[in-house]
C-alpha positions as CSV (number, residue, x, y, z in Angstrom):
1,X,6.8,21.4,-38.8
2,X,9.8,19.4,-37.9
3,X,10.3,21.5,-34.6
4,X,6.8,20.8,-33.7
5,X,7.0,16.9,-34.1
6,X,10.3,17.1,-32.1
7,X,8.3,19.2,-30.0
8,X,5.6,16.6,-29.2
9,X,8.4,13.9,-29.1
10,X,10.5,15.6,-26.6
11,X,7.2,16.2,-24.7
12,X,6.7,12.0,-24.7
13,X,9.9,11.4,-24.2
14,X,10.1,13.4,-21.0
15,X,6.6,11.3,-20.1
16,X,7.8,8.2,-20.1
17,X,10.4,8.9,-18.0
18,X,8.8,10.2,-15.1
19,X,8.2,7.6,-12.4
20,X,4.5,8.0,-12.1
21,X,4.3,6.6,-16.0
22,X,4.5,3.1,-15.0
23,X,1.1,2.6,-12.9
24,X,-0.8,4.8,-14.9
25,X,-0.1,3.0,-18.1
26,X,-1.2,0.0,-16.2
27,X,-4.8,1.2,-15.0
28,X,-5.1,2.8,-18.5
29,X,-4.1,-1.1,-19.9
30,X,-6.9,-2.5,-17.6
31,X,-9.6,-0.3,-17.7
32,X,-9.0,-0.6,-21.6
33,X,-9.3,-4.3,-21.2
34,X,-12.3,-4.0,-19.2
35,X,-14.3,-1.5,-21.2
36,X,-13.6,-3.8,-24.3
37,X,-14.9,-7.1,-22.5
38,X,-17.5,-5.8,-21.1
39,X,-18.4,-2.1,-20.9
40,X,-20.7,-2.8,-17.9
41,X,-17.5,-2.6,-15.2
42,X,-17.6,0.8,-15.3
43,X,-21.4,0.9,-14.5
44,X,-22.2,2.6,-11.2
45,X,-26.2,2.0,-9.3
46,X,-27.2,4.3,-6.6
47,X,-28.8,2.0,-4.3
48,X,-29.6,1.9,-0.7
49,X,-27.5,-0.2,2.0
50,X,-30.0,-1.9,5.1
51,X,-30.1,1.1,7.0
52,X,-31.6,2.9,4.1
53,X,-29.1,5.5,3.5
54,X,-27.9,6.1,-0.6
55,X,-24.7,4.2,-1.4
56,X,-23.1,3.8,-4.7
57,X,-22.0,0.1,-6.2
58,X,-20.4,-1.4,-8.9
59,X,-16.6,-2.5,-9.6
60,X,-15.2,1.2,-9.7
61,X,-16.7,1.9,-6.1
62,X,-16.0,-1.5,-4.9
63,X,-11.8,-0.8,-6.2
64,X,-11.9,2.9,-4.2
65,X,-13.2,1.1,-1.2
66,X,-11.0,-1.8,-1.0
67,X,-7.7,-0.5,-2.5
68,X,-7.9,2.4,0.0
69,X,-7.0,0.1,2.8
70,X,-3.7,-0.8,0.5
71,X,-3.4,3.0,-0.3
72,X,-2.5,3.1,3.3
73,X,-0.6,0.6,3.6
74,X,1.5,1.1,0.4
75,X,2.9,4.5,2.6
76,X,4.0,3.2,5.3
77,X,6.1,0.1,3.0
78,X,7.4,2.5,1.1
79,X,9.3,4.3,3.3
80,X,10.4,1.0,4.7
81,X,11.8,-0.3,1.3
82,X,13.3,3.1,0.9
83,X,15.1,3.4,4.4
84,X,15.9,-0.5,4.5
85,X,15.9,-1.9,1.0
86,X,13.4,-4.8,2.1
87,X,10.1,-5.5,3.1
88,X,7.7,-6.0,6.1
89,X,5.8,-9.4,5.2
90,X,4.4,-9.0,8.5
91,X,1.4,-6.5,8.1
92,X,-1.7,-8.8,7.5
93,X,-0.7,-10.3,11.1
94,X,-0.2,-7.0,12.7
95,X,-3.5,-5.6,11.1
96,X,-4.9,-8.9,13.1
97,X,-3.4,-7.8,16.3
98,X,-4.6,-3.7,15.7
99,X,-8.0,-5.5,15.0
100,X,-8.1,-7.4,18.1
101,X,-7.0,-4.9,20.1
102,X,-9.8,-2.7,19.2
103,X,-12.1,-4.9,19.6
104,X,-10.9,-5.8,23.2
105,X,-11.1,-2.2,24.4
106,X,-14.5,-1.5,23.0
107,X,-16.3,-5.0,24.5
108,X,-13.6,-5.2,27.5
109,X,-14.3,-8.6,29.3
110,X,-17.8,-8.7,27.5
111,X,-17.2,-10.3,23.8
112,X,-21.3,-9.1,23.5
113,X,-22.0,-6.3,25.0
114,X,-24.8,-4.6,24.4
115,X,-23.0,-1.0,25.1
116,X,-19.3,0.1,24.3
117,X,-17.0,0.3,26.7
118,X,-14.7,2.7,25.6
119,X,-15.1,5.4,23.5
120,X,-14.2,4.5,19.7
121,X,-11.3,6.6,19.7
122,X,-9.3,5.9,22.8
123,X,-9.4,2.0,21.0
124,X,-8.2,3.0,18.2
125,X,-5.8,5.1,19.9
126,X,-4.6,2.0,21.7
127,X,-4.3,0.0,18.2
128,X,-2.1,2.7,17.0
129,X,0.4,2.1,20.0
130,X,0.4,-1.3,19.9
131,X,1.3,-1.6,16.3
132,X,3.6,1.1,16.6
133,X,5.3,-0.7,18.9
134,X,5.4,-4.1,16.7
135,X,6.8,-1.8,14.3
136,X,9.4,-0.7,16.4
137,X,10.0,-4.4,17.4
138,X,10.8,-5.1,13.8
139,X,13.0,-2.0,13.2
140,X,14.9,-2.7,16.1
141,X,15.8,-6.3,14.7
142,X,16.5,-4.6,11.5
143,X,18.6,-1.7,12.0
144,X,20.4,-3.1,15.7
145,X,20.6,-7.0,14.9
146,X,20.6,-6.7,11.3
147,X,18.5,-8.9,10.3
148,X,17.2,-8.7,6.6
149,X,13.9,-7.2,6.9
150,X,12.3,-10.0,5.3
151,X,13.4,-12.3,7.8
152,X,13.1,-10.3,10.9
153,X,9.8,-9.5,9.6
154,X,8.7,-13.1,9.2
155,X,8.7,-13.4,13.7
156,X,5.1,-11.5,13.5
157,X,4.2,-12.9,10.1
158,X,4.6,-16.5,11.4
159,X,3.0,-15.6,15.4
160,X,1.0,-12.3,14.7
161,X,-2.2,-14.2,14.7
162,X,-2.3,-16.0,17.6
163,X,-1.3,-13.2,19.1
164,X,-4.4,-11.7,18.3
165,X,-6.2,-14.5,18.9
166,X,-5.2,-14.9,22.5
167,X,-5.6,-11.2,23.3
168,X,-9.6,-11.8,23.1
169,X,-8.9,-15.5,24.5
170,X,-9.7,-17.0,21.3
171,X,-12.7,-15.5,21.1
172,X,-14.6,-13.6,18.3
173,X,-15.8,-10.3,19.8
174,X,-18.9,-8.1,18.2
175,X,-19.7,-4.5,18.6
176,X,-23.2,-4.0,18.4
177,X,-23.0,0.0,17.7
178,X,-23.7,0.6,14.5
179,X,-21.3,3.7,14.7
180,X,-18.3,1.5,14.8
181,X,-19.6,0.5,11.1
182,X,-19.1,4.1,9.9
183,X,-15.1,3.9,9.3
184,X,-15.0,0.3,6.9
185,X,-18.6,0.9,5.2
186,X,-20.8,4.3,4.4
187,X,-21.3,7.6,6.7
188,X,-25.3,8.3,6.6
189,X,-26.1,10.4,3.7
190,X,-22.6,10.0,2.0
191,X,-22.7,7.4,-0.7
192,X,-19.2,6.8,-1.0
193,X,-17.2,4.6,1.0
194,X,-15.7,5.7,3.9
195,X,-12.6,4.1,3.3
196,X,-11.9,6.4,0.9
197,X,-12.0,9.5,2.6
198,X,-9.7,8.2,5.6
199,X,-7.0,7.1,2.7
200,X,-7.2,10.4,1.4
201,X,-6.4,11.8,4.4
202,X,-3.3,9.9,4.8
203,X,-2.0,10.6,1.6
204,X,-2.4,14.6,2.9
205,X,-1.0,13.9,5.9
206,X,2.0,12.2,4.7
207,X,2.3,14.3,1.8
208,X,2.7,17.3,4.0
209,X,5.2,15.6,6.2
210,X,7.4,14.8,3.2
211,X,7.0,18.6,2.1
212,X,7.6,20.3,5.6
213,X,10.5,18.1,7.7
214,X,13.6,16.7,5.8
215,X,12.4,12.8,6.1
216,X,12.0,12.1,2.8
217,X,15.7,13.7,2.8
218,X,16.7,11.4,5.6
219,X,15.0,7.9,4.1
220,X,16.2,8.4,0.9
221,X,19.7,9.0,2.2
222,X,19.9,6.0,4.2
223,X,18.5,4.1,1.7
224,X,21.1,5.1,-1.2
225,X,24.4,4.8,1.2
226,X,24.0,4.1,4.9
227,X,27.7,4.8,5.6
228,X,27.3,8.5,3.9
229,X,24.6,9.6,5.7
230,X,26.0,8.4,8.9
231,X,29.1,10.7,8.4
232,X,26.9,13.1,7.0
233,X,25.4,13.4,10.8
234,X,22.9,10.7,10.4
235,X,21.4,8.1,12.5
236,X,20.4,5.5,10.0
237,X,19.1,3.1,12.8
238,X,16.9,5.9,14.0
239,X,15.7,6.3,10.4
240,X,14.7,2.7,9.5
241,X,13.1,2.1,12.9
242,X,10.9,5.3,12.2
243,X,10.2,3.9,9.0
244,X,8.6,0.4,11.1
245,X,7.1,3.3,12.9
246,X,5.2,4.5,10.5
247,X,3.9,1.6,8.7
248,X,2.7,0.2,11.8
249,X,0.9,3.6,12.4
250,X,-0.7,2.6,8.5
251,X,-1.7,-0.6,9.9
252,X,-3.7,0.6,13.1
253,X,-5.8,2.5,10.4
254,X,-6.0,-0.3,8.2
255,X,-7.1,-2.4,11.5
256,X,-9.9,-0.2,12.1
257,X,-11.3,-0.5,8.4
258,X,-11.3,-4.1,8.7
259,X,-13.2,-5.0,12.0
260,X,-15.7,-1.9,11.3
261,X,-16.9,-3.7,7.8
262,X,-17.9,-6.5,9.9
263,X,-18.1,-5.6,13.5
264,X,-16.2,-8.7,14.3
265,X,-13.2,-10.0,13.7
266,X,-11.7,-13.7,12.0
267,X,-7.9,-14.7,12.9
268,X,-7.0,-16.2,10.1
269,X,-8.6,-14.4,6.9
270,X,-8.3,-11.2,8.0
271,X,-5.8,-9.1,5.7
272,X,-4.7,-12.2,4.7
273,X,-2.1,-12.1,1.5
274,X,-2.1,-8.3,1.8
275,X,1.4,-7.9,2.5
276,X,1.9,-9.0,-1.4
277,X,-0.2,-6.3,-2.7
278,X,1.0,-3.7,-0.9
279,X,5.2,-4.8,-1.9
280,X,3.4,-5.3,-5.6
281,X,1.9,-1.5,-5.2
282,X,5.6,-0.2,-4.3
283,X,7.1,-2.1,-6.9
284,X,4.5,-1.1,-9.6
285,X,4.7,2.6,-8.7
286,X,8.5,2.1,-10.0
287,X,10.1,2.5,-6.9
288,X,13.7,0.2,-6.7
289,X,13.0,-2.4,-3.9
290,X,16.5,-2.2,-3.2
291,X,15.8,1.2,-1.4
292,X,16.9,4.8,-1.9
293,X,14.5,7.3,-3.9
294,X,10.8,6.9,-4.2
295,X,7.5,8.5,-5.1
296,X,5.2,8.1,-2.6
297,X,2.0,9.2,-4.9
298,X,3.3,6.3,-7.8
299,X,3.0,3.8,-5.1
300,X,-0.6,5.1,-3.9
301,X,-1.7,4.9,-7.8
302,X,0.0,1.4,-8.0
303,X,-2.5,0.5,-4.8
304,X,-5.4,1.2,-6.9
305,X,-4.1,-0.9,-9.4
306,X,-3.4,-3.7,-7.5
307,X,-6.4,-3.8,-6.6
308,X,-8.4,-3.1,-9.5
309,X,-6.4,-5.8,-11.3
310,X,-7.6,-8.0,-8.3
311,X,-11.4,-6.8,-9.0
312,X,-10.8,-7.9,-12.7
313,X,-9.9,-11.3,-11.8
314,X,-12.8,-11.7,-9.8
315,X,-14.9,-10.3,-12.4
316,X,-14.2,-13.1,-14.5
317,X,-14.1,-15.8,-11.7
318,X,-10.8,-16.5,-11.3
319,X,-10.7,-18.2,-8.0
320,X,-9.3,-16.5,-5.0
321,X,-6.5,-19.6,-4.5
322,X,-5.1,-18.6,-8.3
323,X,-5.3,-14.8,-7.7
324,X,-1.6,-15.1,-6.1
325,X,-0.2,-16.9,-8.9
326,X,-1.1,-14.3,-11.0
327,X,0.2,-11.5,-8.9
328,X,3.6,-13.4,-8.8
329,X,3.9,-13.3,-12.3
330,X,3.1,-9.2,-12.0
331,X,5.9,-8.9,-9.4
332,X,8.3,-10.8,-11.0
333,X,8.2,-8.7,-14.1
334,X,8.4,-5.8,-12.5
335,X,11.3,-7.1,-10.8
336,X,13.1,-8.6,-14.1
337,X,12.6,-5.1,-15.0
338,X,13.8,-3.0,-12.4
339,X,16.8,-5.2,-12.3
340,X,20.4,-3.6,-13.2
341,X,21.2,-6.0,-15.5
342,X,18.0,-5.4,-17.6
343,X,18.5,-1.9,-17.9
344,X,21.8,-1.6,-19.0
345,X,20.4,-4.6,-21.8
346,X,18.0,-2.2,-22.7
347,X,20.2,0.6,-22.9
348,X,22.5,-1.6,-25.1
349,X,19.4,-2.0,-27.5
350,X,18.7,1.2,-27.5
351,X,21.9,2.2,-28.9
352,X,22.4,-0.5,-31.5
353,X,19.2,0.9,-33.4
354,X,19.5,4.2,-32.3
355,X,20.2,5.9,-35.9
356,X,23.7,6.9,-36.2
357,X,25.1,10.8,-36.6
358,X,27.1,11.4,-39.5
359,X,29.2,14.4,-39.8
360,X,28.9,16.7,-42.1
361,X,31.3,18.6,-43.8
362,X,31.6,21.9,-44.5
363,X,31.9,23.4,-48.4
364,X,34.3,25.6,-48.8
């Protein structure tokens, strides 16, 4: 019996440890809360959208189609917190300039044109280089100029916008081809937010890329010790601009979502305040915002979080103005957490009512 309860002990103690713990304690904590204040959250309606295809709706759908976007984007910060040990503040602005760009290609000098003028594809294409190289703007300032990430970061967060306001001349472009839709709302005949699928396939792609080439390897190294991995044959700038890379490559996708729900596009709300969910996904998937290791599928979980604690706060009408306040209160826990000096207070607990071994003597 006693080997068994060590058993089952061992097996929780081994539990709590792993990384992924953390964000799946926290859904489990709110879809508790939830199914105790009111069961009907986790109600789901088949209904039919205006073009009269099946769609599914309630607060679960609604927090797979809206934390997919910061699925996305919570890969492509978290390899830039691991590589750099800071944060790009600047991704609601550049998933303003992705949008715009889009939109420029497919209405052209048109901003109502009754036919697209470029192939959906080849505009997003276009997105994903520009914000690629906005990405690579930012790495360069942080790995050549060193420039806290934060900082060099804050350039686009502060100008992004009216960048991508004056590359459709301040003008608010729509795509009447209901295609275009497809991507931020519901495929014909599938009832489940497309969003969804397109974050799934990130997570595979990048999943595969961390399993077949050596850059998890590489970010993680640069992230723990620059120096080291530079005499370990390393190019650390190469590493943390790749990183930019990358995330802007998440934000081109995000982009699309976000003028395909509406066909249009708005400056200034667009992805606005997402740059704090997606740090807040990385930091609730446990992953030290100081850099080095990390768990890409912790920080995917933690997006869903995010973003179903956002749901909950809207459930019960918290206004859109507070819902920051309360996410700063989740990151600075998290943080207070995470923090050396915490741990090693805990560990000092830990070992003041840890029960102490006696020896035992032998009879002889």
């Amino acid at each position: 019996m006693q080997t068994k309860k060590a058993g089952v002990g061992e097996f929780f103690k081994n539990l709590t440890r792993q990384q992924i713990f953390i964000p799946l304690v926290a859904l489990a904590l709110l879809l508790i809360f939830n199914l105790i204040a009111d069961p009907n959250f986790f109600k789901i309606t088949l209904g039919h959208n205006s073009a009269g295809d099946p769609v599914l709706s309630g607060y679960l759908i609604t927090i797979l189609d809206s934390g997919s976007e910061l699925a996305i984007l919570a890969i492509g910060m978290t390899l830039v917190t691991a590589a750099t040990g800071g944060q790009d503040i600047s991704v609601g602005a550049t998933t303003a300039i992705a949008g715009s760009v889009i939109l420029r290609v497919l209405c052209g000098t048109d901003s109502r044109p009754d036919e697209l003028q470029a192939p959906i594809i080849v505009a997003f294409l276009v997105a994903c280089v520009a914000a690629m190289l906005f990405g690579a703007f930012n790495g360069v300032l942080v790995a050549y100029f060193k420039i806290q990430p934060m900082v060099a970061t804050l350039i686009l967060y502060t100008a992004g916008r009216s960048i991508a306001a004056w590359i459709n001349n301040n003008e608010l472009p729509i795509v009447s081809d209901t295609t275009f839709t497809y991507f931020g709302g519901f495929i014909p005949g599938i009832p489940i937010p497309t969003p969804f699928f397109i974050a799934m396939i990130c997570v595979i792609v990048i999943a595969l890329v961390l399993r077949f080439t050596n850059l998890r390897l590489y970010t993680e190294a640069v992230g723990i010790n620059e120096n080291s991995s530079r005499l370990n044959g390393l190019n650390p700038a190469f590493i943390k601009i790749l990183s930019f890379v990358i995330l802007g490559l998440c934000v081109a996708v995000v982009g699309l979502i976000k003028v395909s729900r509406l066909s249009s596009i708005n400056y200034s709300v667009i992805a606005k305040d997402i740059e704090m969910d997606a740090i807040l996904a990385v930091a609730l998937g446990g992953n030290a915002l100081s850099g080095g290791k990390f768990n890409m599928t912790a920080s995917v979980i933690g997006a869903y979080v995010i973003q179903c604690l956002t749901t909950t706060l809207y459930k019960f009408n918290v206004q859109s103005d507070a819902l920051p306040a309360y996410k700063a209160v989740v990151v600075i826990v998290l943080v207070v957490m995470s923090a050396p000096g915490m741990k090693d207070f805990i560990a000092g607990i830990k070992k003041k009512i840890a029960p102490k071994k006696h020896d035992v003597k032998e009879v002889g």
